[in-house]
C-alpha positions in Angstrom: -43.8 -50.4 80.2 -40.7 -49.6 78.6 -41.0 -53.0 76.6 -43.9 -51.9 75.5 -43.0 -48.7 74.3 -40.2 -49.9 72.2 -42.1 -52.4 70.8 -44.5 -49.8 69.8 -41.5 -47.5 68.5 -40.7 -50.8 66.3 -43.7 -50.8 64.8 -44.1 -47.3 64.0 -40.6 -47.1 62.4 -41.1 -49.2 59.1 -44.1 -47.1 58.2 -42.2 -44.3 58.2 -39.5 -45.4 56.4 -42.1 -46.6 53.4 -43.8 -43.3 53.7 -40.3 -41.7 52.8 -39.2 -44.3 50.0 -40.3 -42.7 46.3 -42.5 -44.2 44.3 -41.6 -46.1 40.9 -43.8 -46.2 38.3 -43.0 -48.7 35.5 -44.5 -47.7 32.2 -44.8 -50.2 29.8 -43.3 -50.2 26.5 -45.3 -49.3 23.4 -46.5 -51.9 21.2 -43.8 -50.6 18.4 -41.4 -50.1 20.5 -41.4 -54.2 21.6 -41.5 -55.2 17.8 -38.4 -53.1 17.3 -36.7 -54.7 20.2 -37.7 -57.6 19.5 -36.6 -57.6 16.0 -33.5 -56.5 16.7 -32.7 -59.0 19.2 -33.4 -61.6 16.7 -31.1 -59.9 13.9 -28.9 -60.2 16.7 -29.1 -63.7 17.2 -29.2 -64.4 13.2 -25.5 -62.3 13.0 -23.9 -64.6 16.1 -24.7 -67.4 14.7 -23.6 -66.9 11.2 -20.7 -66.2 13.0 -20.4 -69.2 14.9 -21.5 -70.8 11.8 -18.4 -69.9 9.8 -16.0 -71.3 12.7 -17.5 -74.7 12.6 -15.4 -77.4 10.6 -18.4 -79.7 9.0 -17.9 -82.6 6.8 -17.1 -81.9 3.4 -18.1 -85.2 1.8 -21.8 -84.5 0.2 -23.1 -88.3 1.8 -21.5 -87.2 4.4 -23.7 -84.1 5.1 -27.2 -85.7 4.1 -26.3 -88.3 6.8 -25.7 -85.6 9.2 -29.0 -83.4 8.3 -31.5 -86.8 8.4 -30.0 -87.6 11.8 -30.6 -83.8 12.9 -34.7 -84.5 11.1 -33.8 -81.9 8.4 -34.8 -81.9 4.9 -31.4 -84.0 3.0 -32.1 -82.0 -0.4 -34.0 -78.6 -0.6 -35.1 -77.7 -4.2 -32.2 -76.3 -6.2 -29.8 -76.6 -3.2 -26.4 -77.9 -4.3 -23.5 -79.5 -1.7 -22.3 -76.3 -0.6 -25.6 -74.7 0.3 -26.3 -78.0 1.8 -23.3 -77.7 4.1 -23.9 -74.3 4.8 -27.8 -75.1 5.9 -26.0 -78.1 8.2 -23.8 -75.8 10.0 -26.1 -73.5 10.7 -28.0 -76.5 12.5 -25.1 -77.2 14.1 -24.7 -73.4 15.5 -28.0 -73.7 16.5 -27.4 -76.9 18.6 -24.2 -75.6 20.0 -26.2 -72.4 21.9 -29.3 -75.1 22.5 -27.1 -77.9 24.2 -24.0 -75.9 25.1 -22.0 -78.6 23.6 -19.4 -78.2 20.9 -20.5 -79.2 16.9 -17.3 -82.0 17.2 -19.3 -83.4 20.1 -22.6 -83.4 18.4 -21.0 -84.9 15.7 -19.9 -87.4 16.6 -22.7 -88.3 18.3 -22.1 -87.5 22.5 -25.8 -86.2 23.0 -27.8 -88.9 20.6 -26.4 -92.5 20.5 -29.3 -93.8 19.9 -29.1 -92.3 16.4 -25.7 -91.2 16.1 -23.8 -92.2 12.7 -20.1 -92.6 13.8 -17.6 -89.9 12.5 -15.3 -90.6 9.6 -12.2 -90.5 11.9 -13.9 -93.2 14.5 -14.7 -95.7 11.8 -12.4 -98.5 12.1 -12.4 -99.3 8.0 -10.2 -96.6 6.4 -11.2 -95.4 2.8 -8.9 -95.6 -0.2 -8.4 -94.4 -4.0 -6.6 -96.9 -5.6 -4.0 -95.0 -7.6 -2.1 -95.7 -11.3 1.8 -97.3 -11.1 2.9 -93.6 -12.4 1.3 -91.8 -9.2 2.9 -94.5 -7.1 6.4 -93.8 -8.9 5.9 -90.4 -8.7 5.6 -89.9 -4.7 8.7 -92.2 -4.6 10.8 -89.9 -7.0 9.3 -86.9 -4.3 10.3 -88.9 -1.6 14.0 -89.0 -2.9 13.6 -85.4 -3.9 12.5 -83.3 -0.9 14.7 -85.6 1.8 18.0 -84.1 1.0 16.5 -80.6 0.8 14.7 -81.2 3.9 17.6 -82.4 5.8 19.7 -79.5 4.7 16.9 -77.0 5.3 16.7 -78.5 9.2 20.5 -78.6 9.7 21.1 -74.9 9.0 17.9 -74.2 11.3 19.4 -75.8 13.9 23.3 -74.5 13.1 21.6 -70.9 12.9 19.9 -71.3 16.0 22.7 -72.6 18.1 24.9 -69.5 17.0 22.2 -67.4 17.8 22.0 -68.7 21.0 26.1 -68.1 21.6 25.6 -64.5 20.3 22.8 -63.8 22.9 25.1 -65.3 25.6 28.4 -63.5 24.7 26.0 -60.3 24.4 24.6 -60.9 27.8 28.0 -61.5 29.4 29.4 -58.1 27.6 26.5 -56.1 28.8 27.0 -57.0 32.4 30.8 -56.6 32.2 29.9 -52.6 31.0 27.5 -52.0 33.6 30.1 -53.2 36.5 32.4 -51.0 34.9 30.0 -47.9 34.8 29.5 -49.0 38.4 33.0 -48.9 39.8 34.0 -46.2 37.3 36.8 -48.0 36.4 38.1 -47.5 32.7 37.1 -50.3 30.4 39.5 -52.2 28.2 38.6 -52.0 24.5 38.9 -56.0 23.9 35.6 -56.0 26.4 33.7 -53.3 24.6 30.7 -53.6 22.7 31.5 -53.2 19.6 29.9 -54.6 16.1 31.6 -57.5 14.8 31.3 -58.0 11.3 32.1 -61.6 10.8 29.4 -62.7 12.7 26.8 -64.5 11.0 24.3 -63.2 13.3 24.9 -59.8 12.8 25.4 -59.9 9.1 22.3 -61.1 8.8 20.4 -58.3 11.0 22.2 -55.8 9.4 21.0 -57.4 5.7 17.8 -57.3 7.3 18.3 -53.7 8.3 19.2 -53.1 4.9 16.6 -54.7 2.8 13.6 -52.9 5.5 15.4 -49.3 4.5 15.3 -50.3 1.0 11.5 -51.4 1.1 11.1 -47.5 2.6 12.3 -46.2 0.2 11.0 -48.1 -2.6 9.4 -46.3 -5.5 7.8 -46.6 -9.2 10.4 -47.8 -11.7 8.5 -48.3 -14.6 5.1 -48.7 -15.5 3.4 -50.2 -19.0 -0.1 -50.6 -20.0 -0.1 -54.6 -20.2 -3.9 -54.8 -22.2 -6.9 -53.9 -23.0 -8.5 -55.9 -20.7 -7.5 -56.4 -16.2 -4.4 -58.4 -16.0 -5.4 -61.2 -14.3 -1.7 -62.8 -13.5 1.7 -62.0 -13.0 5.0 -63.7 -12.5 9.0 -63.2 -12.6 10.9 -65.5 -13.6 13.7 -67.1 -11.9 16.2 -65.5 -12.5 14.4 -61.8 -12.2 15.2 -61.5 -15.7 11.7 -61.3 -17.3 8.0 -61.3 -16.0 5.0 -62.2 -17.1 1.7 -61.1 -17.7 -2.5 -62.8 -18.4 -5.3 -60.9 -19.0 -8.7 -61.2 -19.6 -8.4 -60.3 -23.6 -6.5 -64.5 -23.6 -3.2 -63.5 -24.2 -0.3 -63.9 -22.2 3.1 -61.5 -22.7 6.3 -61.9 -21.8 8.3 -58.1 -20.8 11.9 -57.5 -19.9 12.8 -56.1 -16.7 12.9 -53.4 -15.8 12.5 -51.9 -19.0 9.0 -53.3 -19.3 9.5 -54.0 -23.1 7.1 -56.7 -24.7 9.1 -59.5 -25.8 6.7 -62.1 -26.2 3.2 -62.7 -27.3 1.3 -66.0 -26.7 -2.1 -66.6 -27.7 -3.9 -70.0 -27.6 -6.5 -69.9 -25.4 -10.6 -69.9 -26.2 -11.3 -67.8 -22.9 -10.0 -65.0 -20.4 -6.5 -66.3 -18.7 -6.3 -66.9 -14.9 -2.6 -67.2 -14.4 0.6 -67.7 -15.2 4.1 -69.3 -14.1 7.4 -69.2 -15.2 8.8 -72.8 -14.9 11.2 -73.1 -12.5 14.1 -74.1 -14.8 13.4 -71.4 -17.3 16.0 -68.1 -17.8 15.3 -65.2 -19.5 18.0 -65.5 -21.9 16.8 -68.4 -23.5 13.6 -66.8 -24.7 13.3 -66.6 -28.4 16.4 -68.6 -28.5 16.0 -71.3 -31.4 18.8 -73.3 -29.2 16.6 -73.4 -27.1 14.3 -75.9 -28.7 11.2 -77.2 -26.9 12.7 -76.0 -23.3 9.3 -75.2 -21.2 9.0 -71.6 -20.1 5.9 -70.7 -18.8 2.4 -72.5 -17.9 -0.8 -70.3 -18.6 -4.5 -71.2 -17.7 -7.6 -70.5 -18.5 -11.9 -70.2 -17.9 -11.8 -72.5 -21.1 -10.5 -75.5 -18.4 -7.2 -75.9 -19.7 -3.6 -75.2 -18.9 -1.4 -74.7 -21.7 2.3 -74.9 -22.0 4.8 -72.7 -23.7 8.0 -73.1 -25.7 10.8 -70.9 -24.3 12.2 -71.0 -28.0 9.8 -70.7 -30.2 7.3 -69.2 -28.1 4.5 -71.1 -29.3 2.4 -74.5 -27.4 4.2 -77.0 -26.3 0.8 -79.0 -24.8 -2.4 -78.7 -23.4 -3.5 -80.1 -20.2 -6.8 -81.1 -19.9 -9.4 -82.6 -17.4 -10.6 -80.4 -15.2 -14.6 -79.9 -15.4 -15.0 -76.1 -14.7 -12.5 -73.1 -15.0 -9.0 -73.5 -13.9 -8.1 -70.7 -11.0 -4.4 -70.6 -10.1 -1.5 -73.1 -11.3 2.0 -73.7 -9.6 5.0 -75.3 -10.3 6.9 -77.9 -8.0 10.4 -76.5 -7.1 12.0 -79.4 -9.7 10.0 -78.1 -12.4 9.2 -81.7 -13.2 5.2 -81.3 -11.7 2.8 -78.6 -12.1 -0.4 -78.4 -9.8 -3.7 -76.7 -11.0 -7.0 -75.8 -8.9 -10.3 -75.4 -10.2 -13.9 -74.4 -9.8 -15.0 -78.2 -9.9 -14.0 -78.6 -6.2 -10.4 -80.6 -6.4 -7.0 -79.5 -7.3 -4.6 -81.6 -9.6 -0.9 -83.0 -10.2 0.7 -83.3 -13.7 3.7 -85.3 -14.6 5.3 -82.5 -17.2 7.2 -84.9 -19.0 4.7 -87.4 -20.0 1.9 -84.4 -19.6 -0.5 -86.9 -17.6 -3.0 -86.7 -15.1 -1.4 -88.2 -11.9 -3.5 -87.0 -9.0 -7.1 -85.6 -8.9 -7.9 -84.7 -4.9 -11.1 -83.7 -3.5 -10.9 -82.3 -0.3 -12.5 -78.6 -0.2 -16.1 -78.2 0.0 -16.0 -75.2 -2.6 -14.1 -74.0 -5.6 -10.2 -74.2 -5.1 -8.8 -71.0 -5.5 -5.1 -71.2 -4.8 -2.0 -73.4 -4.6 1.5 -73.3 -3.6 4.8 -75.6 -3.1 6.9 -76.1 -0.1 10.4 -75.5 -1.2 11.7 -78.7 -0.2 9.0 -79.8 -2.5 6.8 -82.6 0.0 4.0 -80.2 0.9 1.5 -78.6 -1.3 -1.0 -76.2 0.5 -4.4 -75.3 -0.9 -7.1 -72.8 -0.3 -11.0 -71.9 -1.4 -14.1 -70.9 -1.2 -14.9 -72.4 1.5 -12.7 -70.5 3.6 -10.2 -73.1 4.6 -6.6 -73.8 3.7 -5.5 -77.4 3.4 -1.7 -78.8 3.6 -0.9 -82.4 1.8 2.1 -84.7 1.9 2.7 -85.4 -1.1 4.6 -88.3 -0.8 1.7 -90.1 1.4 -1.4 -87.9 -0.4 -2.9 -87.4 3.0 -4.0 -83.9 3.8 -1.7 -83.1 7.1 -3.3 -79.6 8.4 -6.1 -77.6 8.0 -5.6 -74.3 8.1 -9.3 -73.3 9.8 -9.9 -69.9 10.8 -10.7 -67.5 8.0 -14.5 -66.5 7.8 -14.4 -65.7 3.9 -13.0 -67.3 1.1 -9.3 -67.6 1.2 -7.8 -66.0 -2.1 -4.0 -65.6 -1.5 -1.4 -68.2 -0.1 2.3 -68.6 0.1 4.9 -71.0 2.0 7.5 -69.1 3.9 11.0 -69.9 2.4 11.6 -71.8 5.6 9.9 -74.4 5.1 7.7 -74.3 8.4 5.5 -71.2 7.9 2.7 -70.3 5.8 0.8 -66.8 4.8 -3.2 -66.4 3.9 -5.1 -63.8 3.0 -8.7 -63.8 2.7 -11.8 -61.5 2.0 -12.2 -60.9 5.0 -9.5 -58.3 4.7 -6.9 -60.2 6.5 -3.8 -62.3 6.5 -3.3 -65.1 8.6 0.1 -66.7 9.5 0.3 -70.6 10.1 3.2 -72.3 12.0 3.2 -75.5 10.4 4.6 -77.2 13.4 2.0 -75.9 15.5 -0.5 -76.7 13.3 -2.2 -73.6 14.4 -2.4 -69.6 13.2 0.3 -67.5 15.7 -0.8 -64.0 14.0 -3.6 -62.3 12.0 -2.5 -59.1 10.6 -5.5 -56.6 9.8 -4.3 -55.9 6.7 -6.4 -54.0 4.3 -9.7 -52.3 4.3 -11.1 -54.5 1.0 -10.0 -58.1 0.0 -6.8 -59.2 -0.2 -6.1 -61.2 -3.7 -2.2 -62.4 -3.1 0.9 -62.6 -0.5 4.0 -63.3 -1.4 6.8 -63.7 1.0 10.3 -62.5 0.2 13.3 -64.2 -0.5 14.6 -64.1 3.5 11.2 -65.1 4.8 11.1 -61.5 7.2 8.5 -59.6 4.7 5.6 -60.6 2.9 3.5 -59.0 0.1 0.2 -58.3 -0.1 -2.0 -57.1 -2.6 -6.0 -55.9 -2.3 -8.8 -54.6 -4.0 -8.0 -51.2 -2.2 -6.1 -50.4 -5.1 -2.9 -50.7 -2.8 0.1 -53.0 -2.3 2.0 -53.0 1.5 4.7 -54.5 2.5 5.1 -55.9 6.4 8.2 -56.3 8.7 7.1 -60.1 10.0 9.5 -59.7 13.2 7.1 -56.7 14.5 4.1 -57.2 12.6 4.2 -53.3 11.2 3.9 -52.0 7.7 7.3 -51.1 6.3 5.4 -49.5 2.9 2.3 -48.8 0.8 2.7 -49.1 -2.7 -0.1 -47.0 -4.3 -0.6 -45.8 -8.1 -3.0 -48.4 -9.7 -6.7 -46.5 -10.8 -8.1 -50.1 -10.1 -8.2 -53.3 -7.9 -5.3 -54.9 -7.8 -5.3 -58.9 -8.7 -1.6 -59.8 -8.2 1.5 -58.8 -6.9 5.2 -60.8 -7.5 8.9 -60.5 -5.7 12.0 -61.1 -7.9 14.5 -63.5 -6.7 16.5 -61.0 -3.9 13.7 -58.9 -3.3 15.2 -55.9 -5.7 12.2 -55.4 -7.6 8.1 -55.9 -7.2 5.6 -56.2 -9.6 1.9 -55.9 -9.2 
């Protein structure tokens, strides 16, 4: 009986329990309500994979691409579709794959999840691809060769000197702090030959206390002078080696040469059919030589141009020296090798270039970027040349070999401003997509991205000691950064208007923008 009854007990309890529990009622979602859901989901989706989109490194060869898109059964050629829209349509693919499959676009590539059909990756394929060059390209990278070894061997000798006496300063720091706190411990007096004290031979300390010097002088930095350069946005800027003079391009086709720090014109040179895109002081040039019939036909600035040329200047008579032509669309930025015997251009038509100076010929024309090339700058030991577009990448060659070395992937937008770090082994981008990246060459990877500006940033310039870099942005504003925290030191603000440039003199004294 009492089996029974618990049984029964058993039986009962469940019932009660469900006659307790509340009742849900799902109401289903209105018809508009789905459509906005769903339509926002799929916004959603479109955003992530434009995002993904813009991280993935696809070929840049044009072939290349329509290889990729038939294997993938996409269209090759859409009507009016040129290379880069075609690349753009083929990573998109590829993002699309990558959430499909959940395998990475290099796998897919190269061909992991389709054998059958898979066309093997440039860097598989056992034949290599060459450019035969001309005998002066081939002398040329052997006269680089014989230039940049010395410098580089210098440059890595006083790395490694200032490293090891860092490394004695922290240890002879470390051994005084732990002498003071057994002191403070046993309260015994302690001598003066053990205290801490500054010691202003040191090379170590002389150095943080120049760096404590030039930060407080970036503080405190203010207007000097300013001059209306022309009638039209000054497009380009530049001091020149010795600080002496600076110089300006506009969009009105003439270039000007001003004293500094007065800001008085000095120089007027006009030559060019179109608006100017830049200019550079050649490295060998001084101020004092300009307008100097002595002088003769000593080279002292480079300008160039939408008209697809690149003029040269006379430092004494100020007038055109040569013109250097070639390139198929307009020329963007132009930079000078550290020996002033090379100048490199980059252009709209997708490649950048080398001239020789003295014989004022083509040497190299490289392809490489899948975009316009926007940017360019030396190495100071003068083997590396980095490069940067449209297409959001950066690119660093040897050129001594002419291969590219790094790619400098990792910007989403294009990549407007680049710089090599004075040591050698670091380099500076900044992009429209409002910020600067910094690139450890040996690393071959970014090791910082600084937020730096609300709008685009259009140039970054390190300074002479490699601890502060420059950059300039359409927010109408120039900032300086302290590299060893990552911090802005100082906003320089006063322009009415976007800001295209900005340019250190040699010891940091004085910026222009």
């Amino acid at each position: 009986l009492d089996t029974a009854a618990t049984k029964a007990a058993a039986e009962t309890k469940p019932d009660a329990a469900a006659a307790k529990a509340p009742v849900v009622e799902i109401v289903p979602l209105s018809e508009e309500t789905s459509a906005s859901k769903d339509k926002h989901q799929a916004q959603l989706m479109k955003f992530q994979l434009e995002m993904r989109a813009r991280t993935i490194a696809a070929p840049t060869n044009d072939q290349e691409v329509k290889l990729q898109l038939r294997r993938f059964l996409e269209p090759v050629c859409l009507f009016g579709e040129g290379p880069s829209e075609r690349r753009d349509r083929l990573k998109t693919k590829l993002a699309k794959m990558e959430v499909d499959q959940g395998v990475s676009a290099s796998q897919i590539l190269a061909g992991e999840q389709d054998n059958k059909h898979a066309i093997p990756a440039l860097e598989d394929r056992v034949e290599a691809f060459f450019t035969e060059g001309a005998e002066e390209l081939k002398a040329a990278r052997l006269w680089l060769l014989e230039y940049s070894l010395p410098r580089s061997r210098e440059r890595l000798q006083a790395a490694k000197r200032k490293q090891a006496l860092l490394d004695e300063y922290v240890e002879a720091s470390e051994k005084k702090m732990k002498n003071h706190e057994h002191y403070v411990k046993t309260g015994v007096k302690q001598p003066d030959a053990e205290k801490i004290t500054m010691d202003e031979d040191n090379e170590i300390e002389q150095e943080h206390t120049s760096f404590i010097d030039k930060a407080g002088r970036y503080r405190n930095m203010d207007l000097t002078s300013s001059q209306i350069g022309d009638v039209r946005p000054i497009s380009g800027l530049a001091f020149s080696a010795d600080g002496g003079a600076v110089a300006t391009c506009s969009w009105s086709g003439l270039a000007k040469v001003w004293a500094v720090p007065d800001c008085d014109p000095k120089a007027t040179l006009q030559g060019h059919k179109e608006r100017l895109t830049d200019v550079q002081f050649s490295p060998q040039f001084q101020s004092a030589a300009l307008g100097d019939a002595s002088a003769g036909d000593t080279l002292c600035l480079a300008t160039s141009s939408a008209d697809r040329t690149v003029k040269l200047w006379s430092a004494g008579t100020c007038k055109e020296m040569a013109t250097l032509r070639g390139h198929a669309e307009r020329v963007c930025r132009i930079g000078f090798h550290p020996s002033g015997r090379f100048i490199g251009t980059t252009s709209y038509d997708r490649t950048w270039r080398l001239w020789d100076l003295e014989t004022q010929q083509e040497l190299l024309c490289q392809e490489g970027h899948s975009r316009a090339v926007y940017t360019i700058a030396f190495q100071g030991d003068g083997a590396l040349v980095a490069t940067a577009g449209l297409d959001s990448f950066g690119r660093v060659w040897d050129l001594r070999t002419g291969r590219a070395v790094i790619a400098l992937a990792g910007h989403v937008k294009q990549v407007l401003g680049l710089d090599f770090c004075p040591s050698g082994v670091k380099v500076a981008t900044g992009s429209d997509d409002n910020t600067v990246r910094l690139w450890d060459l040996r690393k071959k990877k970014a090791y910082y991205t600084i937020p730096a500006h609300p709008n685009l940033i259009s140039s970054v310039k390190y300074s002479d000691c490699g601890d502060f870099l420059f950059t300039s942005s359409y927010d109408k504003s120039v900032k300086v950064w302290n590299l060893r925290n990552f911090t802005s030191v100082k906003t320089l603000a006063g322009h009415d208007e976007k800001i295209m440039r900005v340019d250190v003199a040699p010891g940091g004294g004085m910026v222009a923008t």
